[in-house]
N, C-alpha and C positions, 0 to 999 in steps of 0.2 A: 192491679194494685189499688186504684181507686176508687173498685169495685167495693174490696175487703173492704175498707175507709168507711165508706156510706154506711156498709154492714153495722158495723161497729159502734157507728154512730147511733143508729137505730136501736141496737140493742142498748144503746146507756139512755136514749130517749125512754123506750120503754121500761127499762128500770125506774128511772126519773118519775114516770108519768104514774109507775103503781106507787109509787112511795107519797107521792097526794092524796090516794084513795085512801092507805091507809090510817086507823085512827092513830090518834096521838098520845100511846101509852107509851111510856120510856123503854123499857127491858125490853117488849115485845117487840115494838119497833125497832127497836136495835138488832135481835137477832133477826127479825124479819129483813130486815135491808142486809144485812151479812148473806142470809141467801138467796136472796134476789142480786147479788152483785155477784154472789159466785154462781150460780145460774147463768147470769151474763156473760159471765169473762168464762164458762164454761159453755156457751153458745160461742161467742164468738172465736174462741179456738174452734172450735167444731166447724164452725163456717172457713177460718183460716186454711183447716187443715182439708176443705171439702173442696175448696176452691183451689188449693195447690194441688187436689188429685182432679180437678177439673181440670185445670192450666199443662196439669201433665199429658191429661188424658187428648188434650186441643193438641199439644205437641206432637206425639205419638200418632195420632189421627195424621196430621200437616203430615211427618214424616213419609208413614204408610203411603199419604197418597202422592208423596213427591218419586216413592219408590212404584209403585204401581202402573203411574205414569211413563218412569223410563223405563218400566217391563215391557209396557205397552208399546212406546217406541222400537224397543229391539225386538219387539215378537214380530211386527211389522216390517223392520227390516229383514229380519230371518224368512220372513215370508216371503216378500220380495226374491232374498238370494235363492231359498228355493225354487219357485218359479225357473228364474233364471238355470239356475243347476238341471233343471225339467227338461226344460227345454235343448240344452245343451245334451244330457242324458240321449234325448230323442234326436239329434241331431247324429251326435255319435253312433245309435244304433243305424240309423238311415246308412250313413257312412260306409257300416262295416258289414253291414248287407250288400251293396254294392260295390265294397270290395273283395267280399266272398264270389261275390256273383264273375267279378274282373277274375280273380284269380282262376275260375272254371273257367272261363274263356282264355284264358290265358293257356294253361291247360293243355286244351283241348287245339288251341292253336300249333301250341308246340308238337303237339301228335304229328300236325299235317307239316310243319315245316321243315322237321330232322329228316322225311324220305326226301323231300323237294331239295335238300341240301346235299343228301347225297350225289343225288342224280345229278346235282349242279359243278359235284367235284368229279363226276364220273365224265361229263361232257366237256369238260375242261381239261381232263386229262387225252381222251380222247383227240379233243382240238390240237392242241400240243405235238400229241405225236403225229398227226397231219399237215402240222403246218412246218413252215419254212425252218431250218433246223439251229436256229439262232439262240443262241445261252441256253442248250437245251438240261445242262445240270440244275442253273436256276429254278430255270421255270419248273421241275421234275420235282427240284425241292421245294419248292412253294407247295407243289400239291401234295407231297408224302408230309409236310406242315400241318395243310388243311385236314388231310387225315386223321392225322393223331389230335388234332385239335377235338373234330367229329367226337372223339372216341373219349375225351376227357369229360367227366360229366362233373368237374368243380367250376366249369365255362359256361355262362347262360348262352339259351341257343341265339337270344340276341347278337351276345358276340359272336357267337359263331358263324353267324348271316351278315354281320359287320364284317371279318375276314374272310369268306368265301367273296362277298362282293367288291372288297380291295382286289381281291386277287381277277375278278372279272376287270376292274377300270384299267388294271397296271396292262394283262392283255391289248386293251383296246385301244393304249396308248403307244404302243407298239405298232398298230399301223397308224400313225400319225408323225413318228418322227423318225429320226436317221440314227445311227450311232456308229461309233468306232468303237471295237477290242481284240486285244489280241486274243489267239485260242489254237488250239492242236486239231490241224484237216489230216487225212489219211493220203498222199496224194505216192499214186503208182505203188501202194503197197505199204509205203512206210510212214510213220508220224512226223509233220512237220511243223514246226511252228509260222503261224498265220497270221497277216493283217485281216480282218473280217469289216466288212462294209456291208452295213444293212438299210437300206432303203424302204422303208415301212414294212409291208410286209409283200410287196411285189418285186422287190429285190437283194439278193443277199451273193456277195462277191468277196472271193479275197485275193491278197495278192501278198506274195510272198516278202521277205525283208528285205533280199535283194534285189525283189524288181524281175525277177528271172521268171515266174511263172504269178499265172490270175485265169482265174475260172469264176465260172457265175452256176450258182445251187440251179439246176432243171427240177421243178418239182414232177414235170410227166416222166422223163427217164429217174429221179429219186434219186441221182446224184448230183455231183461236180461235173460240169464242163468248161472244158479247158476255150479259154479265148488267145486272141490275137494278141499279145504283151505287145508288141510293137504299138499296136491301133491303140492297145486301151489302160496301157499301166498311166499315163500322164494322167487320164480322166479319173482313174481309180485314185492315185496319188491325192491330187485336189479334193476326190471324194472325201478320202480319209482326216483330210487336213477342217476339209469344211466341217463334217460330222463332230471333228475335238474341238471348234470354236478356236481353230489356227487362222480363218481367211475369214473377207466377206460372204455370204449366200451368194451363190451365183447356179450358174445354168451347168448340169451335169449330161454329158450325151454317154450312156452306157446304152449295153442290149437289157434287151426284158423278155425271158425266154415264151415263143406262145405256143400254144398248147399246141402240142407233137410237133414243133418245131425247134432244135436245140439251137441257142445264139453263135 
């Protein structure tokens, strides 16, 4: 604004200054100064009006470059996020390459573990019916379990080797402790109901409800042989009471049949 000012000024200096050169006729002078003043006040809108499209033109410029600036900011940021996205991009493929690669191995693992798991229900079953003949519907159904599990294909074979190998530990723990239940022995032909006494897996005995007859499993003869109730129903008794967490642990004296030798 006190640009325009000076302007202005200048242009009535110059009017001012021609109006001395001129000579000093009345009329003449008279319209001579009339347009030398609108000349002036015709310059100096010009100048008003040149300098408000300057002062616009400063503005518009300021803007532009206030705008160009924050373009510049986020094109930078956006470069940055890219990058980052890049990277990330590349990471993920890394990933899913070596998850592909996990998955064939997997695969191909699973090919080799379904036969090894048969074999493993097949050796189990096996075992079973060679060993001592204690909870043998359980343990029967445990494997006719495993089976059908096998044969379920909405089951990862993971699980599947998770319960085939339950079914190996429950085994295993069976020679390590004692138990008492009751159960149906055949004894002289007919079904009776039995106390069963199992001693890991080196001994399995029962003795009847009355106390009147007890026999010990011979694995070499593959049946029942009958014992001395007199000598050994008290030791069985105690046995049973111990196995149901009736008494303290204490010291059991039964037979333990050896090989080709019946108790």
């Amino acid at each position: 604004m006190p640009a325009r000012r000076l302007r202005g000024v200048r242009s009535t200096l110059v009017v001012c200054g021609l109006l001395w050169l001129l000579p000093l006729q009345p009329g003449h002078a008279q319209e001579t100064l009339e347009r030398l003043v609108d000349e002036g006040e015709r310059r100096t809108a010009e100048g008003a009006a040149s300098q408000q499209r300057i002062d616009a033109a400063s503005e518009e410029t300021e803007r532009l470059l206030l705008e160009y600036r924050q373009a510049t900011r986020e094109l930078d940021g956006l470069r940055v996020y890219n990058e980052l996205l890049d990277r990330q991009v590349a990471g993920q493929r890394t990933e899913l390459t070596e998850l592909q690669a996990s998955i064939e191995r997997v695969a191909q693992l699973e090919r080799q573990v379904v036969p090894l798991l048969v074999r493993m229900i097949e050796t189990l079953e096996a075992f079973i019916d060679l060993d001592v003949p204690f909870l043998p519907e359980e343990r029967q159904a445990r494997v006719a379990r495993l089976r059908a599990l096998l044969d379920d294909g909405g089951i990862t074979v993971a699980e599947k080797f998770r319960k085939v190998f339950e079914a190996y530990q429950v085994e295993n723990e069976y020679g390590r402790t004692i138990e008492a239940y009751r159960d149906t022995v055949t004894i002289e032909g007919q079904a009776r109901e039995v106390d069963l006494l199992r001693i890991g897996r080196i001994g399995l005995y029962y003795l009847t409800p009355d106390g009147g007859r007890a026999a010990a499993w011979d694995p070499i003869a593959g049946g029942w042989v009958a014992l001395d109730v007199g000598r050994y129903r008290a030791a069985l008794g105690h046995g049973l009471r111990l196995a149901r967490k009736q008494v303290a642990p204490d010291l059991l004296v039964l037979p333990l049949p050896a090989p080709g030798v019946a108790p």
